[in-house]
Backbone as CSV, one residue per row, in Angstrom:
resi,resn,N_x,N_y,N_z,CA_x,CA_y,CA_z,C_x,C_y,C_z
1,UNK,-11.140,9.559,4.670,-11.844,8.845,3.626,-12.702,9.844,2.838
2,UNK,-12.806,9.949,1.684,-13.501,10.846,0.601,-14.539,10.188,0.478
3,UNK,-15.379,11.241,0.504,-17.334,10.655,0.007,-17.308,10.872,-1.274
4,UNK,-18.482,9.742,-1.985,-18.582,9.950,-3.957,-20.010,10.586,-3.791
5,UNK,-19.588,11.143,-4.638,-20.993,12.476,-5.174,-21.557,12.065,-6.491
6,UNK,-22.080,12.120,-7.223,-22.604,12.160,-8.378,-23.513,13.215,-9.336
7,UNK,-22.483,13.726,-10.131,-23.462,14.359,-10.748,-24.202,13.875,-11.844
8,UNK,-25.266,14.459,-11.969,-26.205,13.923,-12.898,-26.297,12.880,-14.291
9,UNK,-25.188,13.762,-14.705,-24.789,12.907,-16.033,-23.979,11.339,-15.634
10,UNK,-23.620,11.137,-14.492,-22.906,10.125,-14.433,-23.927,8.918,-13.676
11,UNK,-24.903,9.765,-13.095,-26.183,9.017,-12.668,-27.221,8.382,-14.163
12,UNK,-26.984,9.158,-14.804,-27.471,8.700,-16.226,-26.514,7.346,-16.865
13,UNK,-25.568,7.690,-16.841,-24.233,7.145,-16.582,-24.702,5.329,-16.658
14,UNK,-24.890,5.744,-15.404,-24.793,4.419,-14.500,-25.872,2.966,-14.851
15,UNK,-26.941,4.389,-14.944,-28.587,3.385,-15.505,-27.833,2.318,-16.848
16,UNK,-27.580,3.674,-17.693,-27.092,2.517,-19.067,-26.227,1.826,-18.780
17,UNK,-24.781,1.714,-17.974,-24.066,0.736,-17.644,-24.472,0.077,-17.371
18,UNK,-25.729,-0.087,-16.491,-26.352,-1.723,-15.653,-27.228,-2.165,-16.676
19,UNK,-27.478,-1.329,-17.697,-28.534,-1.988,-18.875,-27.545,-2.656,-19.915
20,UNK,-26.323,-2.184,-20.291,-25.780,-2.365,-21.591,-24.619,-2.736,-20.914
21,UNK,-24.051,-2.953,-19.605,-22.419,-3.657,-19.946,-22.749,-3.815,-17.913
22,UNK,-23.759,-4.636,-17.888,-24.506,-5.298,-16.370,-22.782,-6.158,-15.502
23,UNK,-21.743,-7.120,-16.284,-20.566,-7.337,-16.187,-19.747,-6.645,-15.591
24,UNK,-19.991,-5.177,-15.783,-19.118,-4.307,-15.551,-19.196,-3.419,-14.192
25,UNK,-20.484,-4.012,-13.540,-20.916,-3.311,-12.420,-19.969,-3.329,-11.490
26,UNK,-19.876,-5.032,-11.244,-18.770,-5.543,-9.934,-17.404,-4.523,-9.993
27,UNK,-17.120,-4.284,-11.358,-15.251,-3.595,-11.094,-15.778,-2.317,-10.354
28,UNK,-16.904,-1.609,-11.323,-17.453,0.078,-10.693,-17.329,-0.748,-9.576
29,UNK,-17.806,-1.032,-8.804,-18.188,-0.878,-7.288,-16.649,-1.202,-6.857
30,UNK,-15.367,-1.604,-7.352,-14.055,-1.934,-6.698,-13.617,-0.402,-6.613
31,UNK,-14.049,-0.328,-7.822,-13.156,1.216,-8.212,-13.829,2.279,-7.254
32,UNK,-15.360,2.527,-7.116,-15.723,3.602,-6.338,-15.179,2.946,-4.599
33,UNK,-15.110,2.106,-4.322,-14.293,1.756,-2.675,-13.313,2.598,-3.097
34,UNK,-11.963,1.673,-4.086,-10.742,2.703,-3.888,-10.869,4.059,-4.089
35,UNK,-11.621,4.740,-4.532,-11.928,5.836,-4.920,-11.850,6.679,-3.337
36,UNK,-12.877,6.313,-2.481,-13.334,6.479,-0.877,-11.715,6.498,-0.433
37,UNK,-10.808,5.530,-0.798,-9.284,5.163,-0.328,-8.366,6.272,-0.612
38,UNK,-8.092,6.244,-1.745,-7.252,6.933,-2.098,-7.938,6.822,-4.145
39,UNK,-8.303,8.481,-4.317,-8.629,8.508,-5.509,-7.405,9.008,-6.222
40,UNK,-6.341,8.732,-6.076,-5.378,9.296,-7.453,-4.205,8.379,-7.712
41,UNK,-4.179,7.091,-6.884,-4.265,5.916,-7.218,-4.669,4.544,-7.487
42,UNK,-4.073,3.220,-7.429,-5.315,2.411,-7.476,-5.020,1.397,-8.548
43,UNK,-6.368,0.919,-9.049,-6.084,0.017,-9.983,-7.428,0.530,-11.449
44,UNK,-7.502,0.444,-12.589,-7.807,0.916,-13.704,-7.303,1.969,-14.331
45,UNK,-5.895,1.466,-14.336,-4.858,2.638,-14.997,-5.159,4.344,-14.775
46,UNK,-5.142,4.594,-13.218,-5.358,5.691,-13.108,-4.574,6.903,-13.760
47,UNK,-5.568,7.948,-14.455,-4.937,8.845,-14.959,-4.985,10.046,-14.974
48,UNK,-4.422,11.127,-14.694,-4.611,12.783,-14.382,-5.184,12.853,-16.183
49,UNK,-5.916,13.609,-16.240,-7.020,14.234,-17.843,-5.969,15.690,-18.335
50,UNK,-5.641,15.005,-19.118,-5.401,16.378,-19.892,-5.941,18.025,-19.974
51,UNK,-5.930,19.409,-20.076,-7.159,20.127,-20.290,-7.805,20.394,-19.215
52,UNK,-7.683,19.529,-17.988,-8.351,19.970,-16.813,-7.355,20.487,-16.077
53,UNK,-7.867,21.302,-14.575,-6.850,22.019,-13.882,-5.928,20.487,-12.672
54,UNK,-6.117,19.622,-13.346,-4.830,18.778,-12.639,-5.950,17.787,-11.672
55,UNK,-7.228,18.110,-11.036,-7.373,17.515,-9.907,-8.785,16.605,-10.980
56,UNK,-8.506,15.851,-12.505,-9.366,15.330,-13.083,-8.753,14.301,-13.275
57,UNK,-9.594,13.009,-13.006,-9.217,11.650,-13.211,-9.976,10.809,-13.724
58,UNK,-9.188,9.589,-14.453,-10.206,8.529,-15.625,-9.224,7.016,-15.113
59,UNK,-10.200,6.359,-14.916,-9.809,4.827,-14.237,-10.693,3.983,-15.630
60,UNK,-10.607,2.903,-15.884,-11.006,2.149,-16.591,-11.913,1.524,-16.225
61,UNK,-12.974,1.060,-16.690,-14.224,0.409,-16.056,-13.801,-0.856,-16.751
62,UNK,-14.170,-0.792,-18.195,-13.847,-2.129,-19.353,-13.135,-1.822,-20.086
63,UNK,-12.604,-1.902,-21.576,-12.064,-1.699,-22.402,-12.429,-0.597,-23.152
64,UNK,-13.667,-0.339,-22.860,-14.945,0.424,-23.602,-15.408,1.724,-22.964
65,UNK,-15.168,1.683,-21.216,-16.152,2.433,-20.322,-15.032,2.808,-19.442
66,UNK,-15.131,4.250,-19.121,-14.476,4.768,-18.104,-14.771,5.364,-17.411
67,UNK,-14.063,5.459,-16.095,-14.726,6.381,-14.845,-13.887,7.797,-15.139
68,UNK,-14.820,8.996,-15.271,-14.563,10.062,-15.023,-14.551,11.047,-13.806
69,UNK,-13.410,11.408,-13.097,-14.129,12.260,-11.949,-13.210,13.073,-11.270
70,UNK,-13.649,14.188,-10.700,-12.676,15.095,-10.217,-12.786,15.233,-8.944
71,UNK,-11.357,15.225,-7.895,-11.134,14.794,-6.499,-11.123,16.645,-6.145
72,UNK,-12.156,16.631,-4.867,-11.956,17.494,-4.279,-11.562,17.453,-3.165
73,UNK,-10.411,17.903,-3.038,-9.503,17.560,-1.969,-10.360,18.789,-0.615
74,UNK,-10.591,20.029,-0.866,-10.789,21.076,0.454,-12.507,20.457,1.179
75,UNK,-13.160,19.653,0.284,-14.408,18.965,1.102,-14.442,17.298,1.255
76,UNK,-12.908,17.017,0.519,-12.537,15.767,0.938,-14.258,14.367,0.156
77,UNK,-14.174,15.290,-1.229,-15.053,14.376,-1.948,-14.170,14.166,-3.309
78,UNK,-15.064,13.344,-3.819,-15.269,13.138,-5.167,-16.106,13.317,-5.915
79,UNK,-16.016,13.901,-7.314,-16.757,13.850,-7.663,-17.025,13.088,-9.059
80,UNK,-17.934,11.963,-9.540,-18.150,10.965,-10.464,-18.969,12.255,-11.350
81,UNK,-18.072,12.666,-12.206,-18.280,12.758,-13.905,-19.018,12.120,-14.898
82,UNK,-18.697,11.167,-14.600,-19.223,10.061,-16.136,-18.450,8.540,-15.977
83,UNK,-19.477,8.030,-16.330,-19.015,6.431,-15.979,-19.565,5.105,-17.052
84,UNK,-19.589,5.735,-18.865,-20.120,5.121,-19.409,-18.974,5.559,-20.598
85,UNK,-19.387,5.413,-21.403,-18.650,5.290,-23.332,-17.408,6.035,-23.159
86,UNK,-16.171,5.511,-23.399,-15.429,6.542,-23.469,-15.244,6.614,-25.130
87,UNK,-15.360,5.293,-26.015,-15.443,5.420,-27.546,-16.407,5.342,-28.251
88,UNK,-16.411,6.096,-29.183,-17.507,6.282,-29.876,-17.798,5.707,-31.289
């Protein structure tokens, strides 16, 4: 099972998600379980990121908000990127 990490920006992240799209909490919390499961599948149209070295992934929060984050497989974490605006 993979532990979620957070870096900073996605802790920032998070505050405004529960302020500005509060709805959207319940899926985050589905998505960070499967995440713990298996992060490179799943459900919010999981997707390998372009531009990154392969181990970067974006799941869908809402229509609006996506989970950003890159799986480290050799400490068996994750790590949460960003979890707010993907459009601007």
């Amino acid at each position: 099972m993979y532990s979620i990490v957070f870096s900073s920006d996605a802790r920032r992240d998070l505050k405004e998600l529960n302020k500005k799209a509060p709805h959207a909490i319940s899926k985050l919390s589905r998505l960070l379980e499967e995440l713990r499961q298996h992060p490179r599948t799943g459900t919010g149209q999981v997707e390998p990121l372009k531009g990154y070295d392969g181990n970067v992934y974006s799941r869908r929060i809402t229509r609006e908000h996506r989970l950003i984050y890159r799986v480290l497989d050799d400490v068996v974490e994750v790590l949460v990127l960003s979890a707010f605006v993907h459009y601007k």
